[in-house]
PDB file of N, CA, C and O in Angstrom:
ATOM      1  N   UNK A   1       0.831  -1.188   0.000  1.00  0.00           N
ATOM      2  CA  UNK A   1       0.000   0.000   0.000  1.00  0.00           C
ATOM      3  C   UNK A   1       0.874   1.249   0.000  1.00  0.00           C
ATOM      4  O   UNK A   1       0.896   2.265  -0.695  1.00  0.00           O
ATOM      5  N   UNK A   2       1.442   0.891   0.826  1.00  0.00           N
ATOM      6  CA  UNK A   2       2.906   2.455   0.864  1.00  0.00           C
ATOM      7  C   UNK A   2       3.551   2.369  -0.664  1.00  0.00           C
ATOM      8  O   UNK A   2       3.435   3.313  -1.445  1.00  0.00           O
ATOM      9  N   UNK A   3       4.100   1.393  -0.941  1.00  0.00           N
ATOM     10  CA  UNK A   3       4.435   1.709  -2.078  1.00  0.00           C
ATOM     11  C   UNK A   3       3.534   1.839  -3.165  1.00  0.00           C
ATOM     12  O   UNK A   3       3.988   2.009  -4.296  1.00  0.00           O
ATOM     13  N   UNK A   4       2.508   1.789  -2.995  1.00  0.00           N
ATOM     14  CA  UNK A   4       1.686   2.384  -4.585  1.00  0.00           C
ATOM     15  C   UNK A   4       1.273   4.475  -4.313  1.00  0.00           C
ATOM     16  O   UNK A   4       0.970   5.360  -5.113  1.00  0.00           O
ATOM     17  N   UNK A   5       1.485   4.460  -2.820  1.00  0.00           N
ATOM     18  CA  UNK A   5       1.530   5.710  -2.512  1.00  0.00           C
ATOM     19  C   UNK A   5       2.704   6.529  -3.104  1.00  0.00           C
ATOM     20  O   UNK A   5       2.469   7.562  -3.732  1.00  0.00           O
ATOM     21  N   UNK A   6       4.249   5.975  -2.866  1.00  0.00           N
ATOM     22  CA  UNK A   6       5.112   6.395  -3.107  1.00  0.00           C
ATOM     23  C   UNK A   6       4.947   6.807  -4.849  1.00  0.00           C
ATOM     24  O   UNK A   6       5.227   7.864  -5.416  1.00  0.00           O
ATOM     25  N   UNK A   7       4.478   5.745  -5.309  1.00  0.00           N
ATOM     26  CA  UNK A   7       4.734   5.533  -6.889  1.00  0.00           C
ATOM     27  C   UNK A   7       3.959   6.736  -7.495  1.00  0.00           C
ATOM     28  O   UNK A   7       4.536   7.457  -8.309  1.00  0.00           O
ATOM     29  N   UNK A   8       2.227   7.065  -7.001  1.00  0.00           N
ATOM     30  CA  UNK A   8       1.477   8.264  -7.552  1.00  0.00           C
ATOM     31  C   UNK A   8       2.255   9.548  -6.492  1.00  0.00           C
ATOM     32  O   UNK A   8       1.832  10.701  -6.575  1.00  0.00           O
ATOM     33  N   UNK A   9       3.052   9.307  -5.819  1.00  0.00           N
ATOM     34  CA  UNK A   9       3.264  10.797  -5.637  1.00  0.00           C
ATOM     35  C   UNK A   9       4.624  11.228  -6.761  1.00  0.00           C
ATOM     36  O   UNK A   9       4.672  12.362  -7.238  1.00  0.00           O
ATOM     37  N   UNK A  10       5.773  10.079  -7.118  1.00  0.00           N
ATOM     38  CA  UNK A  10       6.591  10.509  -8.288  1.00  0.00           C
ATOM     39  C   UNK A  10       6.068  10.596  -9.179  1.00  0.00           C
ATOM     40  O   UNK A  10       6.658  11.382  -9.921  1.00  0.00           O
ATOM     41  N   UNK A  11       4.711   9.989  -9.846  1.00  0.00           N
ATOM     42  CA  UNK A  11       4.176  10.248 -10.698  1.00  0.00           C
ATOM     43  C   UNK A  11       3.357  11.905 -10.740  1.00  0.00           C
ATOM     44  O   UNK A  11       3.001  12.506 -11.753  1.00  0.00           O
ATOM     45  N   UNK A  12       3.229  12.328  -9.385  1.00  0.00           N
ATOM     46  CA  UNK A  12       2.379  13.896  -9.459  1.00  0.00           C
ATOM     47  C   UNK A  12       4.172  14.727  -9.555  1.00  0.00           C
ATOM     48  O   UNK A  12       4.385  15.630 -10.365  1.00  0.00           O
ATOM     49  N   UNK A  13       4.957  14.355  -8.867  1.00  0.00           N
ATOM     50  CA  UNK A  13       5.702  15.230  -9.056  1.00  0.00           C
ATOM     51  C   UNK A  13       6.566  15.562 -10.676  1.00  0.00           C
ATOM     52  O   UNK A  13       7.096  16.573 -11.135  1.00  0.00           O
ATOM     53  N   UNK A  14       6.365  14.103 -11.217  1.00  0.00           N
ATOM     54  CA  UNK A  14       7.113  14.011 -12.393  1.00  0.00           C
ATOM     55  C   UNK A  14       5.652  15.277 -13.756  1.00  0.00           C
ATOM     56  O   UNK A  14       5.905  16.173 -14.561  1.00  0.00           O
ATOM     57  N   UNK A  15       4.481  14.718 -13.380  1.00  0.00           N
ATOM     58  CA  UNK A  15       3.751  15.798 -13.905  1.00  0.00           C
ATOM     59  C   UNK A  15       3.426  17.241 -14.170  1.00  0.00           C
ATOM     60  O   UNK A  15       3.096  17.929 -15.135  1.00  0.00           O
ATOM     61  N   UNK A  16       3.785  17.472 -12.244  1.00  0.00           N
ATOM     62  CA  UNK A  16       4.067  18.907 -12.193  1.00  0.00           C
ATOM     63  C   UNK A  16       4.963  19.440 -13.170  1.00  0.00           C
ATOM     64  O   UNK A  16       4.724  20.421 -13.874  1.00  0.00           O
ATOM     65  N   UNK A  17       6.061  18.715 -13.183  1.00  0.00           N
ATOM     66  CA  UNK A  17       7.492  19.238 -13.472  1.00  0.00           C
ATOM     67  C   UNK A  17       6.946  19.453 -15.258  1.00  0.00           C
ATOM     68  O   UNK A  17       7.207  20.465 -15.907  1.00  0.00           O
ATOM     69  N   UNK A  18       6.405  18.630 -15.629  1.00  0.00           N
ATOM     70  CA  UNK A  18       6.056  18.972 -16.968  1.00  0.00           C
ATOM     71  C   UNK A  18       5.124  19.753 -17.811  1.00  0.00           C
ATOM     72  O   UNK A  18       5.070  20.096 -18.992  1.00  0.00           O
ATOM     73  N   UNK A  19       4.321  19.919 -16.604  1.00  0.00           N
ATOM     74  CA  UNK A  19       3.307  20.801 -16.812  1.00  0.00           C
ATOM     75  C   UNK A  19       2.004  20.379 -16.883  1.00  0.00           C
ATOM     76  O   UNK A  19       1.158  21.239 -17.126  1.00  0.00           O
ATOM     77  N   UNK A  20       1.580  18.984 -16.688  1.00  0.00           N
ATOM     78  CA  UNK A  20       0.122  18.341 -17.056  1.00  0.00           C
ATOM     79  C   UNK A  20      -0.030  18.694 -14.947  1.00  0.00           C
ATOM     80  O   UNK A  20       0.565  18.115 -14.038  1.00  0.00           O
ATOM     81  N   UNK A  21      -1.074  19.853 -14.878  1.00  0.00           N
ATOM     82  CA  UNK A  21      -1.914  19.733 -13.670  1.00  0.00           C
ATOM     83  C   UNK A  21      -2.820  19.217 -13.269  1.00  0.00           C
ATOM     84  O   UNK A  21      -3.361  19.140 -12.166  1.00  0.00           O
ATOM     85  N   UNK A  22      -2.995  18.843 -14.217  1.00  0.00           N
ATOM     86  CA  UNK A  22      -4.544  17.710 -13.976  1.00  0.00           C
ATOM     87  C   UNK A  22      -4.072  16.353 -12.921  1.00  0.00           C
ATOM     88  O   UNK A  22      -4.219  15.931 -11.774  1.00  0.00           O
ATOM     89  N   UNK A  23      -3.383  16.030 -14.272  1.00  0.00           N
ATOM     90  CA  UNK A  23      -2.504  14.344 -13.727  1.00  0.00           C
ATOM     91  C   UNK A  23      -2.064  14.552 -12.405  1.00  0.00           C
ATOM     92  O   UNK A  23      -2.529  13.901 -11.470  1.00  0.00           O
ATOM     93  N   UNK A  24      -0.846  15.771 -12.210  1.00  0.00           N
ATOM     94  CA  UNK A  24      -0.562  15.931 -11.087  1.00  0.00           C
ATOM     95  C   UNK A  24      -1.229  15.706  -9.937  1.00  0.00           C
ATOM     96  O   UNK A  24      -0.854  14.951  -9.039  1.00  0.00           O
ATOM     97  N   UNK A  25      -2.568  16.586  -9.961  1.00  0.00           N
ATOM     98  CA  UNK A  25      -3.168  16.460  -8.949  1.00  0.00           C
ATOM     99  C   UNK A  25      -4.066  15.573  -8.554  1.00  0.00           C
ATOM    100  O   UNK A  25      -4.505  15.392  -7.418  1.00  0.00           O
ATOM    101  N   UNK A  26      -4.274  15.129  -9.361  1.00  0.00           N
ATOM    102  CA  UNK A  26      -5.144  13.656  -9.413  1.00  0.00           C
ATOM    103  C   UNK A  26      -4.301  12.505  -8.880  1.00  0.00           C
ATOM    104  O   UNK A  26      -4.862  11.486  -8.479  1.00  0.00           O
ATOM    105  N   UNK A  27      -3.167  12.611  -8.864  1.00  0.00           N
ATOM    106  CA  UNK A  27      -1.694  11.599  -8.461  1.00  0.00           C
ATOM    107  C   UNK A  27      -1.897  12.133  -7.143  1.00  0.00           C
ATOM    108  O   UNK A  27      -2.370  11.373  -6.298  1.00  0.00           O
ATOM    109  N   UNK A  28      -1.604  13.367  -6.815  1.00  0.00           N
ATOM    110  CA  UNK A  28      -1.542  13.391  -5.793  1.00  0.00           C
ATOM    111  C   UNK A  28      -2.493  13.393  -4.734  1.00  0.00           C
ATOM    112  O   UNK A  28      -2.237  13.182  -3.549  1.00  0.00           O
ATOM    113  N   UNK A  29      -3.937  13.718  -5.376  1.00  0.00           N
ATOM    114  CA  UNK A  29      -4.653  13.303  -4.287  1.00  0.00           C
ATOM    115  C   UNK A  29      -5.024  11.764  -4.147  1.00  0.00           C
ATOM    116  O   UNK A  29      -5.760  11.410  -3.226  1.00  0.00           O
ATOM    117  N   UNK A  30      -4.565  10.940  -4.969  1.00  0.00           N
ATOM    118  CA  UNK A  30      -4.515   9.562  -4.821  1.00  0.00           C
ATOM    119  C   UNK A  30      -3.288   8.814  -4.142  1.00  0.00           C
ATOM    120  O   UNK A  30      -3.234   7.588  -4.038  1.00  0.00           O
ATOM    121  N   UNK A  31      -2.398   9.613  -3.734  1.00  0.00           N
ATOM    122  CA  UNK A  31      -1.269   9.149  -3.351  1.00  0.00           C
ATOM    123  C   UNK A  31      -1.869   9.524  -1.915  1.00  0.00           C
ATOM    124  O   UNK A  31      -1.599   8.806  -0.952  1.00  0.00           O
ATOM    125  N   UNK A  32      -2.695  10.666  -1.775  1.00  0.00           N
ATOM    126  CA  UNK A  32      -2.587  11.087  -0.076  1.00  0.00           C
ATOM    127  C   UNK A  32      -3.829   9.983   0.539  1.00  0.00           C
ATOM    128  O   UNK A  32      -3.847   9.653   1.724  1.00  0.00           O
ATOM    129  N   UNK A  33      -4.638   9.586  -0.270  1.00  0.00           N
ATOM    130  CA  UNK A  33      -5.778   8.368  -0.069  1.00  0.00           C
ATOM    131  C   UNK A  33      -4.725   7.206   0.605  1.00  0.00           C
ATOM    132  O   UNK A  33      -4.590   6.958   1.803  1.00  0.00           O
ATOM    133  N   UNK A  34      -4.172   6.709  -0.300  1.00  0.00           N
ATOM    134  CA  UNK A  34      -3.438   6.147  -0.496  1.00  0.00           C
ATOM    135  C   UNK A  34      -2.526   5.693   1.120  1.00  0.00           C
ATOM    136  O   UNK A  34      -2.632   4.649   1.763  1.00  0.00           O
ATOM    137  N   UNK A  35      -1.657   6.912   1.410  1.00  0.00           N
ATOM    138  CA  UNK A  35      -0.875   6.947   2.438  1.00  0.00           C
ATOM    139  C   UNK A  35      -1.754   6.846   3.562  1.00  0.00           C
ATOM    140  O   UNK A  35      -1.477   6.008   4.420  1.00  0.00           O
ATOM    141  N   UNK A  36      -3.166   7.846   3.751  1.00  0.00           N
ATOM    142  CA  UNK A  36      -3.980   7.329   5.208  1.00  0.00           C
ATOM    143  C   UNK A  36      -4.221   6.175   5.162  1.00  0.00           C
ATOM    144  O   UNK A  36      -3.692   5.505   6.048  1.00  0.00           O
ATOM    145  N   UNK A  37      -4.791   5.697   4.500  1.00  0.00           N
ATOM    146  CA  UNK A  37      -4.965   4.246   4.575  1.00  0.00           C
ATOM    147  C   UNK A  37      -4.780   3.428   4.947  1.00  0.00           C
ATOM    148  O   UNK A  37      -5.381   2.563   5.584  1.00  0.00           O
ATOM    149  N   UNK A  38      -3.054   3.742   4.258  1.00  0.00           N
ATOM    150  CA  UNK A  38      -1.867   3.094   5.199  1.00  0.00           C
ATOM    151  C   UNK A  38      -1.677   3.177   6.685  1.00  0.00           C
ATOM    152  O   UNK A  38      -1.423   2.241   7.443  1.00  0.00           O
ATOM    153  N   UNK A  39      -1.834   4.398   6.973  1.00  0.00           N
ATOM    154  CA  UNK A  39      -1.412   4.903   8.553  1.00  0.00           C
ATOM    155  C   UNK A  39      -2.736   4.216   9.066  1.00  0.00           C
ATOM    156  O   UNK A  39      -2.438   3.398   9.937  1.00  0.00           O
ATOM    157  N   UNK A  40      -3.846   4.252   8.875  1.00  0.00           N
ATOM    158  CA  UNK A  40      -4.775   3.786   9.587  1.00  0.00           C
ATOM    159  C   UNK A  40      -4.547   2.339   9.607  1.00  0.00           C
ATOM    160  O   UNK A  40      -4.400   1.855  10.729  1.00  0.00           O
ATOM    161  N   UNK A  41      -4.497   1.664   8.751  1.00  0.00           N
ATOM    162  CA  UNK A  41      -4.203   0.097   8.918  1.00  0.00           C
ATOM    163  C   UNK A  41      -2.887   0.321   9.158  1.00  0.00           C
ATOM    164  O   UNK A  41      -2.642   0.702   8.013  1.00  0.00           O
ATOM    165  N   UNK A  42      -2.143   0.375   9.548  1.00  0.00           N
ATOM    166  CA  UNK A  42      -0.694   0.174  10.201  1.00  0.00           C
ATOM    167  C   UNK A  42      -1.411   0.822  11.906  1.00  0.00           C
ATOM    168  O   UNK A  42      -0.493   1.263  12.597  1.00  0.00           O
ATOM    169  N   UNK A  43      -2.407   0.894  12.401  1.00  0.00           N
ATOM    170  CA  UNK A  43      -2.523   1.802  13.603  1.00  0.00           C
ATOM    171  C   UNK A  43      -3.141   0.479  14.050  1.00  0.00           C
ATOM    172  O   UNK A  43      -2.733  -0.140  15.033  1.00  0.00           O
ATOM    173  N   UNK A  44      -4.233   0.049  13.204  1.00  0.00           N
ATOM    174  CA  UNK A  44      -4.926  -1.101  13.418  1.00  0.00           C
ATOM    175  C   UNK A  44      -4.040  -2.362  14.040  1.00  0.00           C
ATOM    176  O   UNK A  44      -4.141  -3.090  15.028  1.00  0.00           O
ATOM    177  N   UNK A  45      -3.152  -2.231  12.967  1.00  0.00           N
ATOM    178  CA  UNK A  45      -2.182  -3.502  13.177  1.00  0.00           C
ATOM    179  C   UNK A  45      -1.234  -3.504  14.037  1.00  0.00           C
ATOM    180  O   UNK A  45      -0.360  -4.368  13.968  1.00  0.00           O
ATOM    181  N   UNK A  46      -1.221  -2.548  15.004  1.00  0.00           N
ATOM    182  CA  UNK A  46      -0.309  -2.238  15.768  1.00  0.00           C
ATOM    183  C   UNK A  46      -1.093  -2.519  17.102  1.00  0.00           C
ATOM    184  O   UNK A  46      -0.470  -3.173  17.938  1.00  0.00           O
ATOM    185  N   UNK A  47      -2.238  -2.162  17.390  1.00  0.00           N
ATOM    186  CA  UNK A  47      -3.212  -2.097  18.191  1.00  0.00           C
ATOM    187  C   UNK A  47      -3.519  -3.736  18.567  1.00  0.00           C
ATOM    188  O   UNK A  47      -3.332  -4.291  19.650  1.00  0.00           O
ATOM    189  N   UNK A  48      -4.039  -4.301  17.338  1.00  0.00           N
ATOM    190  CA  UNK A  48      -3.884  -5.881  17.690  1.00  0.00           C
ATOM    191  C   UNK A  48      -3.242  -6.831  18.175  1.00  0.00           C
ATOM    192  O   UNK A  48      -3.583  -7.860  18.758  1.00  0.00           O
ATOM    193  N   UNK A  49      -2.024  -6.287  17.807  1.00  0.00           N
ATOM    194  CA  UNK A  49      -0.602  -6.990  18.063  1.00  0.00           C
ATOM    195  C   UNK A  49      -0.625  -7.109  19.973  1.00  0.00           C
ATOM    196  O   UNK A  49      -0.294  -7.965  20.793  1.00  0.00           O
ATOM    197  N   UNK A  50      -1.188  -5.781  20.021  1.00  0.00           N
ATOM    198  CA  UNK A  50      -1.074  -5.532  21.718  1.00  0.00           C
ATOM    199  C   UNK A  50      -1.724  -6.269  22.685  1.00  0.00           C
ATOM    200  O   UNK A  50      -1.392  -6.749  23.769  1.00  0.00           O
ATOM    201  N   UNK A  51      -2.710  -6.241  22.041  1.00  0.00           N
ATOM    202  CA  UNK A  51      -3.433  -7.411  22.840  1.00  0.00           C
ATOM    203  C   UNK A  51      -3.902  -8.544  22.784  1.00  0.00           C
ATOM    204  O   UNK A  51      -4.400  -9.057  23.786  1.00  0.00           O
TER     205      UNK A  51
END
């Protein structure tokens, strides 16, 4: 999951850099989906572990 985060945020940054804003931001708000997701199931899974 982290890494498909990592991947649309080089992909928004590689967009920016070229000039397509659309893509960019569409990368990047899929990359930030992406990363909570993560943090929330990594919170989950941390939580379980505990008890």
């Amino acid at each position: 999951m982290l890494n498909y985060a990592v991947i649309f945020f080089i992909i928004a940054i590689i967009a920016a850099v070229l000039g397509f804003s659309g893509i960019a931001g569409a990368a990047s708000n899929i990359a930030w989906i992406l990363f909570v997701v993560f943090l929330v199931l990594a919170v989950i899974s941390l939580l379980r572990k505990k008890a």
